[in-house]
C-alpha positions as CSV (number, residue, x, y, z in Angstrom):
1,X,87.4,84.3,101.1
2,X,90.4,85.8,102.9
3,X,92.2,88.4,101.3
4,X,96.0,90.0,102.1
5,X,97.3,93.2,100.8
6,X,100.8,95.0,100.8
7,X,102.3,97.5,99.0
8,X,106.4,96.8,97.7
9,X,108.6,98.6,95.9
10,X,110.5,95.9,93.1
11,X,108.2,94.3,90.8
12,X,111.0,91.8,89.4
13,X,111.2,90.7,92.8
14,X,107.7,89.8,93.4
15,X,107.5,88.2,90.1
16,X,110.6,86.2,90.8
17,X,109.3,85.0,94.0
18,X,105.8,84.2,92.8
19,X,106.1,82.4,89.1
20,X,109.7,80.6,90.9
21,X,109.4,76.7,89.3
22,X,110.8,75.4,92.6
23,X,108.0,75.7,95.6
24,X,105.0,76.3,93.2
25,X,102.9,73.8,91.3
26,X,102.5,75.4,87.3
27,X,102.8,79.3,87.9
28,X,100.8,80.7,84.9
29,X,99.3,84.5,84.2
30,X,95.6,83.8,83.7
31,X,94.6,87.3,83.5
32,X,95.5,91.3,83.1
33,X,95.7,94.3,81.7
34,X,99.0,95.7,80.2
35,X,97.4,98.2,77.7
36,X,98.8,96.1,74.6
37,X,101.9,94.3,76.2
38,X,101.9,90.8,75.2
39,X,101.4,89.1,79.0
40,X,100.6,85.6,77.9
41,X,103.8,85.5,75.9
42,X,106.2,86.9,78.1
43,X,104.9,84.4,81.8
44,X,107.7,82.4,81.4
45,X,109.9,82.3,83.8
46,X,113.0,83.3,82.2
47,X,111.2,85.9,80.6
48,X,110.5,87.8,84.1
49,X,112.0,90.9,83.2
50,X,110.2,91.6,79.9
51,X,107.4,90.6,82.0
52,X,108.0,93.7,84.9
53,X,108.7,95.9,81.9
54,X,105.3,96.6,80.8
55,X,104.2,96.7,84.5
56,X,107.0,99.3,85.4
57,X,106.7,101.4,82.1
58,X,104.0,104.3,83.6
59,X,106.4,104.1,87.0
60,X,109.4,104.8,84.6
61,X,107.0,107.5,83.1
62,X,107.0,109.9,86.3
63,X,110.7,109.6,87.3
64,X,111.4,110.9,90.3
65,X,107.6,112.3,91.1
66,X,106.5,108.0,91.2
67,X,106.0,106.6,94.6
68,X,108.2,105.4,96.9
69,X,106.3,102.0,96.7
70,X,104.8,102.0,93.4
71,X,103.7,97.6,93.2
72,X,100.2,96.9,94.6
73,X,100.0,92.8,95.4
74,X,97.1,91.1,96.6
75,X,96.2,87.2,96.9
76,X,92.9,86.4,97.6
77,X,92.3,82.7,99.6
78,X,89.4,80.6,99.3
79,X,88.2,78.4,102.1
80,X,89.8,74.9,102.0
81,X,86.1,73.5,102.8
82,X,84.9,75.3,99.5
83,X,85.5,73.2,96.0
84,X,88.4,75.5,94.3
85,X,88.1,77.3,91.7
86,X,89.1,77.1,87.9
87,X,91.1,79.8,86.0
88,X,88.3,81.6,84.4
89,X,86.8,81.8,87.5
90,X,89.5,83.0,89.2
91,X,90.2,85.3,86.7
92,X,87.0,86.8,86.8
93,X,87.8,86.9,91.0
94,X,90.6,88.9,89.9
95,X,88.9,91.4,87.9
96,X,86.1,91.7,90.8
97,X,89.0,92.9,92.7
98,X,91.2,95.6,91.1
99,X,87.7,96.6,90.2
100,X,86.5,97.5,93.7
101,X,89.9,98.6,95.0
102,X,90.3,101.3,92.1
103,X,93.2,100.0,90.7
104,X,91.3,99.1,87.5
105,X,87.9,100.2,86.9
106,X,85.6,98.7,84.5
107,X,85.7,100.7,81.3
108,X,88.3,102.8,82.6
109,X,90.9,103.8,79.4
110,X,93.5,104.8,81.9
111,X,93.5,102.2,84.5
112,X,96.7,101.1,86.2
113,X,97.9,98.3,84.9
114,X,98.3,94.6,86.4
115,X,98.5,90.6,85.9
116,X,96.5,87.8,87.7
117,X,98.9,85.0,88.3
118,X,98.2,81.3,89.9
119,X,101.0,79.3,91.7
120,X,99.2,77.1,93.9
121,X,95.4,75.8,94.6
122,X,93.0,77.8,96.4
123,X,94.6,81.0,95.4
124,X,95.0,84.0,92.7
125,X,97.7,86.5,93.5
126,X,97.3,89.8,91.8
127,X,100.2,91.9,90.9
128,X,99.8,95.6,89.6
129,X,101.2,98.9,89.6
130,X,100.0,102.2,91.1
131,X,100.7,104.7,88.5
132,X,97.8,105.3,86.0
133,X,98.2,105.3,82.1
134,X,97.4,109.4,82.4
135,X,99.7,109.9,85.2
136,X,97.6,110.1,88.4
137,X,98.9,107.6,91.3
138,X,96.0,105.2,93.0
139,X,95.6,106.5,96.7
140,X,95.5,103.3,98.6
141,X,94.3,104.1,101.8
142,X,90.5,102.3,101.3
143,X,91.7,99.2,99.6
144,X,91.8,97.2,102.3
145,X,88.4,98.3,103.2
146,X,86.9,97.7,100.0
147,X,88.7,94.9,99.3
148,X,87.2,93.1,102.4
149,X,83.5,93.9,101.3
150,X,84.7,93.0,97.6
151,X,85.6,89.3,99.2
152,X,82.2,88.7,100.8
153,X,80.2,89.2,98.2
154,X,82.4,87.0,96.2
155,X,81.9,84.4,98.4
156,X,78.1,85.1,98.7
157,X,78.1,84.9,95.0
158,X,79.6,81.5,94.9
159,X,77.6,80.1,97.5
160,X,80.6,79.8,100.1
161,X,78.6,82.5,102.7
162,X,74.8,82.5,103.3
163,X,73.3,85.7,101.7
164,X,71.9,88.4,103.7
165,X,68.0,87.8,105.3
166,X,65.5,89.3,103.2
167,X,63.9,92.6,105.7
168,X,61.6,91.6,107.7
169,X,58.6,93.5,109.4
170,X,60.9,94.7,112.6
171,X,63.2,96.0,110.4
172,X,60.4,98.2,108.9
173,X,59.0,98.9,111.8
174,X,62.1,100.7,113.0
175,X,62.3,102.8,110.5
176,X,59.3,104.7,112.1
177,X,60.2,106.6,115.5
178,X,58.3,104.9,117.8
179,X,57.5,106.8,121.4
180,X,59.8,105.9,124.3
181,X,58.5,103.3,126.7
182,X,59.0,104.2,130.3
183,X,59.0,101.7,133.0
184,X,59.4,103.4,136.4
185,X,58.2,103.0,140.1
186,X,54.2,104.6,140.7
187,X,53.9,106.3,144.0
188,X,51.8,103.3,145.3
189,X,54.7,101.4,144.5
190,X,54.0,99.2,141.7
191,X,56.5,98.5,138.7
192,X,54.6,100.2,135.1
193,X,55.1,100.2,131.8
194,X,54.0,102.8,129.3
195,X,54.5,103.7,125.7
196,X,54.4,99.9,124.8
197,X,51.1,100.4,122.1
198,X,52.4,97.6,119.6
199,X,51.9,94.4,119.6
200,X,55.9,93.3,119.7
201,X,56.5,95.1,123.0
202,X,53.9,94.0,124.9
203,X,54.9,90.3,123.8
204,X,58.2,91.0,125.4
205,X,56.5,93.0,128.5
206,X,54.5,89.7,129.1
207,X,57.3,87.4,128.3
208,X,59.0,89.0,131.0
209,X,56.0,88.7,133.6
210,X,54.5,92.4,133.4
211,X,50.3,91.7,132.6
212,X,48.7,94.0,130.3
213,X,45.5,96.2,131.2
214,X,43.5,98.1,129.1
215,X,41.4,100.8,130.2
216,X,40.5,104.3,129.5
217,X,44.2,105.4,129.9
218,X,44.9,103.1,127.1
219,X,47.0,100.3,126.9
220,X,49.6,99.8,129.8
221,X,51.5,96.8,131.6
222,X,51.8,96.7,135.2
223,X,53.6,94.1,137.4
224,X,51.3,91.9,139.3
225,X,51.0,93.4,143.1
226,X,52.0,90.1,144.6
227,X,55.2,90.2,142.8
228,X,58.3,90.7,145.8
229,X,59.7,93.6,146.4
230,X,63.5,91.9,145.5
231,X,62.2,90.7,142.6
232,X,60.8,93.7,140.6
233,X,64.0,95.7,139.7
234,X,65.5,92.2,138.4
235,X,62.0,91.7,136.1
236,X,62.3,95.5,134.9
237,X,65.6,95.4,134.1
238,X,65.7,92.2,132.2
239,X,62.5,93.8,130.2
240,X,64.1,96.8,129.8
241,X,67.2,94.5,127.5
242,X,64.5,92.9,126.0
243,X,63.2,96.0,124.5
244,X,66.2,97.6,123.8
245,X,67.6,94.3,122.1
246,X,64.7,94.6,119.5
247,X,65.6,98.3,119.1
248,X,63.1,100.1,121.7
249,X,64.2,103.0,123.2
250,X,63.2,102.4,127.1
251,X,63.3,104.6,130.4
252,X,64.2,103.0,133.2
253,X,64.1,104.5,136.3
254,X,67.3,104.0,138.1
255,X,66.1,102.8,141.0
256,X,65.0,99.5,139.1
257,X,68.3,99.4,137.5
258,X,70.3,96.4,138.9
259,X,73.0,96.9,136.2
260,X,74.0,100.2,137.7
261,X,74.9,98.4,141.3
262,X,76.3,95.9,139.5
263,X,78.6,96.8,137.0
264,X,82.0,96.1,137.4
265,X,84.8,99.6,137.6
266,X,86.5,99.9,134.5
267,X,89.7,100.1,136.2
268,X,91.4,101.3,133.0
269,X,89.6,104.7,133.2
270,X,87.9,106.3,130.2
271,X,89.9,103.4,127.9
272,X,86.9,100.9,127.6
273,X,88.5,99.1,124.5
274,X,91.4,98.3,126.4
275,X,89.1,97.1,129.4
276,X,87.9,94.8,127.2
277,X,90.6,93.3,125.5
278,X,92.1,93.1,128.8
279,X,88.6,91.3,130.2
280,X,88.7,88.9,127.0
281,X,92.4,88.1,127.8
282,X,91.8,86.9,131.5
283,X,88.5,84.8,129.7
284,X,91.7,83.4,127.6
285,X,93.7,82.3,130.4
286,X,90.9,81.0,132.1
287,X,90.1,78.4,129.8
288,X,90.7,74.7,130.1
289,X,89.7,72.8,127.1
290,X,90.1,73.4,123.4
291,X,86.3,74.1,122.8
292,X,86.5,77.0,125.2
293,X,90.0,78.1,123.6
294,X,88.3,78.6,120.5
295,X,84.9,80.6,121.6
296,X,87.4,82.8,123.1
297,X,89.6,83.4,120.4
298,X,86.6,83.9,117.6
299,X,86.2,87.4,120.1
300,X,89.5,88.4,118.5
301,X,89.6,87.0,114.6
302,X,85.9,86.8,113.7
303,X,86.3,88.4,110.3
304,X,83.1,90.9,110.9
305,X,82.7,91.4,114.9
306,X,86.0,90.7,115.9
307,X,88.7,92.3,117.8
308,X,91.4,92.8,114.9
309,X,88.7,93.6,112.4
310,X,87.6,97.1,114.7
311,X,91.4,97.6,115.5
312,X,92.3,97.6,111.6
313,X,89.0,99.7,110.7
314,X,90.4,102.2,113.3
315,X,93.5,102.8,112.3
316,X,92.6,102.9,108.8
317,X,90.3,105.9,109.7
318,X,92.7,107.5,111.5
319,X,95.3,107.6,108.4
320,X,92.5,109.1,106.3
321,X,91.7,111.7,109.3
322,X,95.1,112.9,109.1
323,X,94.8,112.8,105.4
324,X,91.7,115.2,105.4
325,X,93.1,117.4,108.3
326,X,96.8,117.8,106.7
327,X,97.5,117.4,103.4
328,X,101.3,117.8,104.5
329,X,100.8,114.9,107.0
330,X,101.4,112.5,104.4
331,X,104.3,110.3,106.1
332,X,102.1,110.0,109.2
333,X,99.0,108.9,107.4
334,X,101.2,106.2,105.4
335,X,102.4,104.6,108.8
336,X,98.7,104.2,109.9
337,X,97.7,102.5,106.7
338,X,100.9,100.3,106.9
339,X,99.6,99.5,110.6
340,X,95.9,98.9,109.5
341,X,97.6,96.7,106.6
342,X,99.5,94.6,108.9
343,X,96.7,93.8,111.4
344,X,94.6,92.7,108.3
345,X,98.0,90.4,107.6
346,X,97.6,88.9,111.0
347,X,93.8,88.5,110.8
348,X,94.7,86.5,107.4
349,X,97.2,84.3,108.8
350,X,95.0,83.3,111.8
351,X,91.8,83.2,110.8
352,X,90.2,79.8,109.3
353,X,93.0,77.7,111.0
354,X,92.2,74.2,111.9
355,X,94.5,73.6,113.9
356,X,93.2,75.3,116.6
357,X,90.1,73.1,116.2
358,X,92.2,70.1,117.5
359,X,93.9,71.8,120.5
360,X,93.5,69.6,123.6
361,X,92.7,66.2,121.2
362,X,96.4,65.2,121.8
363,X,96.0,65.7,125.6
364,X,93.1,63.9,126.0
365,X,94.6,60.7,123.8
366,X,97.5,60.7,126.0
367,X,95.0,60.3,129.1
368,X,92.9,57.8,127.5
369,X,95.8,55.8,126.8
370,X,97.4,56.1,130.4
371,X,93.7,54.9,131.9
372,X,93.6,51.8,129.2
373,X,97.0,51.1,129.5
374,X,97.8,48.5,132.4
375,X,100.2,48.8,135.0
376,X,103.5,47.8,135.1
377,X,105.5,46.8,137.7
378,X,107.8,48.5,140.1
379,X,111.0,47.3,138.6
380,X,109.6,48.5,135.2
381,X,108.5,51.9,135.9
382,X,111.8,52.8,137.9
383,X,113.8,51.1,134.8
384,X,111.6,53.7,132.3
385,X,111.7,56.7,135.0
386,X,114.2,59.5,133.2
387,X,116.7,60.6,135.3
388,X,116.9,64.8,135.7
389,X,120.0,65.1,133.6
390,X,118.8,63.3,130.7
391,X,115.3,65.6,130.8
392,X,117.5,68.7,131.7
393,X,119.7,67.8,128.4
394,X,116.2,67.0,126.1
395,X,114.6,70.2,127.5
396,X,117.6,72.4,126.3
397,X,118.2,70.7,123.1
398,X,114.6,70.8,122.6
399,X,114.6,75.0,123.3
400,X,117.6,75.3,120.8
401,X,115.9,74.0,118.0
402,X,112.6,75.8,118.7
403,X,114.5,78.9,118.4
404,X,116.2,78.0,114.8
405,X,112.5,77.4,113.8
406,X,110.9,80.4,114.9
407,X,114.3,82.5,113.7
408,X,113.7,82.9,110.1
409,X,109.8,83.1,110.4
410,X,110.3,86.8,112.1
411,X,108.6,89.2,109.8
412,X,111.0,92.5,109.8
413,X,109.6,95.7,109.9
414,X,108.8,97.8,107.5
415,X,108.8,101.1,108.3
416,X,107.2,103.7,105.0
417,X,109.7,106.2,104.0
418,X,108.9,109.9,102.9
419,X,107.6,109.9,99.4
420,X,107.0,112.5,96.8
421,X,103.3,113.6,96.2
């Protein structure tokens, strides 16, 4: 499940725009809490402003001590591969939600108050508002966070996403500090490894081509004397990954480090996330089919690992580190959260699109058909040749309307104001 988050100011607004009879299919309230306030009666939609009332009431409450931005919307996406959900269980999806977020706790008397509504399949769009029933405001700078987590294990529950592997041996095994393993260069000259007394480790020291001996040092791999001498820095060093991979902590000696020679100069300096965006940018222009197009592009939006996911994590933890340092600092925090809030916005929008899945098909149709096709004659193809004003006049009329599309789809900015605390 994919979920987007935003914070606005107008709750008739909202309403207006998401119970409006003309682009949605039956807008309904399923679900909320309004401490009393008939909801189910008032979801009509000429009834929208009795509807904001009992939403706005604690906001009304404060005065001028309410926040700038006092409506907290979500919608929450389900996969279009998954079977959708009914009401009830979208409901209870709702619930799940303002639960984890804050916004209403479970057996929480002065919860904030808010509606679950449905305007469309696939989908349950929660409005609410951020002032409590004892006059506290919901600090929203870890929604998105635990909204996020919130989402997975909905989806785990319903079956959409595998749930997580049981703990297996290794995992236990790491819990116990084990002795470093040190694989260095012996006066003599030969490659060793010592430190590897379990049975894992010298599976992946023999895997690699070290042999094992036992004697009454103990238990200690050594390279095989015949091994060349070009040879046994690259065999240490892919052992030394090996280990490390399966959470070893190795020694290597640097002389049988061949990443160290190797490694490419981060030529941005000490910014290494920037090196790598810009090294995953370059992969992106390098590509030259739609398969490779999207194995690149899952770097940026994978929903756990990817790029936008650790971009969004950071700036949220940077609004809440100026929150902690400087309680005054208020206005600067809000603009990182906003920032954070938009990048999850952009992760939303892109990820799970299948369209991307079918970049290239269209190419490679047109190429099939050119081979299949068969030839025409000279007269023909000069009669069906355009001339270069008639492609000069398509390729301008053609830019003119791309622009009136991509006009109105601009998102404006949306820049926090100062806000009373």
């Amino acid at each position: 499940m994919i979920a987007y988050l935003q914070r606005t100011q107008h709750t008739i607004g909202l309403l207006t725009r998401q119970l409006g009879m003309g682009e949605h299919v039956d807008p309904r309230v399923i679900d909320g809490d309004c401490h009393g306030a008939p909801i189910e009666m008032l979801a009509r939609y000429d009834a929208l402003p009795y509807l904001a009332q009992p939403l706005d009431a604690p906001v009304e409450r404060l005065g001028q001590r309410a926040p700038q931005r006092p409506v907290w919307f979500c919608s929450v996406h389900s996969d279009s591969r998954d079977p959708d959900l009914t009401d009830v269980q979208w409901a209870n999806v709702a619930r799940r939600v303002v639960a984890a977020t804050g916004i209403a706790p479970a057996g929480d008397p002065d919860a904030c108050r808010w509606i679950a509504l449905r305007n469309q399949a696939r989908q349950v769009v929660v409005v609410a508002t951020r002032v409590r029933e004892d006059g506290g405001i919901h600090n929203p700078y870890r929604d998105t966070f635990r909204l996020q987590q919130e989402c997975r294990r909905i989806a785990t529950d319903l079956g959409h996403l595998p749930s997580a592997p049981h703990p297996t041996f290794r995992a236990q095994e790491t819990l116990v500090p084990s002795p470093s393993i040190i694989i260095t260069t012996e006066p003599s000259g030969s490659v060793s490894a010592k430190g590897a007394n379990d049975d894992l480790s010298a599976t992946l020291l023999k895997h690699a081509g070290f042999q094992q001996i036992q004697d009454w040092y103990g238990r200690r791999h050594r390279l095989p004397t015949t091994t060349p001498t070009a040879d046994r820095s690259a065999i240490a060093t892919h052992a030394t990954e090996m280990l490390r991979a399966a959470r070893y902590t190795v020694d290597l000696d640097p002389s049988l480090d061949t990443n160290r020679s190797t490694a490419p100069a981060n030529l941005l300096g000490p910014y290494t996330a920037g090196a790598e965006i810009l090294r995953l940018t370059d992969q992106i222009r390098a590509v030259e089919n739609g398969a490779e197009l999207l194995q690149a592009v899952d770097h940026l939006l994978h929903p756990e690992q990817g790029a936008l996911e650790r971009v969004r994590e950071a700036l949220e933890a940077a609004g809440e580190q100026i929150s902690d340092l400087d309680d005054e600092a208020y206005a600067v925090a809000d603009r990182f959260g906003v920032a954070a809030e938009f990048v999850c916005a952009a992760q939303s929008e892109l990820v799970g699109e299948t369209e991307l899945q079918r970049v290239g098909d269209s190419r490679q149709d047109q190429v099939e058909v050119r081979t299949q096709s068969p030839a025409l004659p000279g007269s023909r193809i000069a009669a069906l040749a355009t001339s270069p004003a008639s492609a000069k006049a398509k390729a301008s009329s053609a830019l003119g309307a791309g622009a009136q599309e991509v006009g109105p789809a601009v998102r404006p900015s949306q820049v926090p104001g100062s806000r009373t605390r």
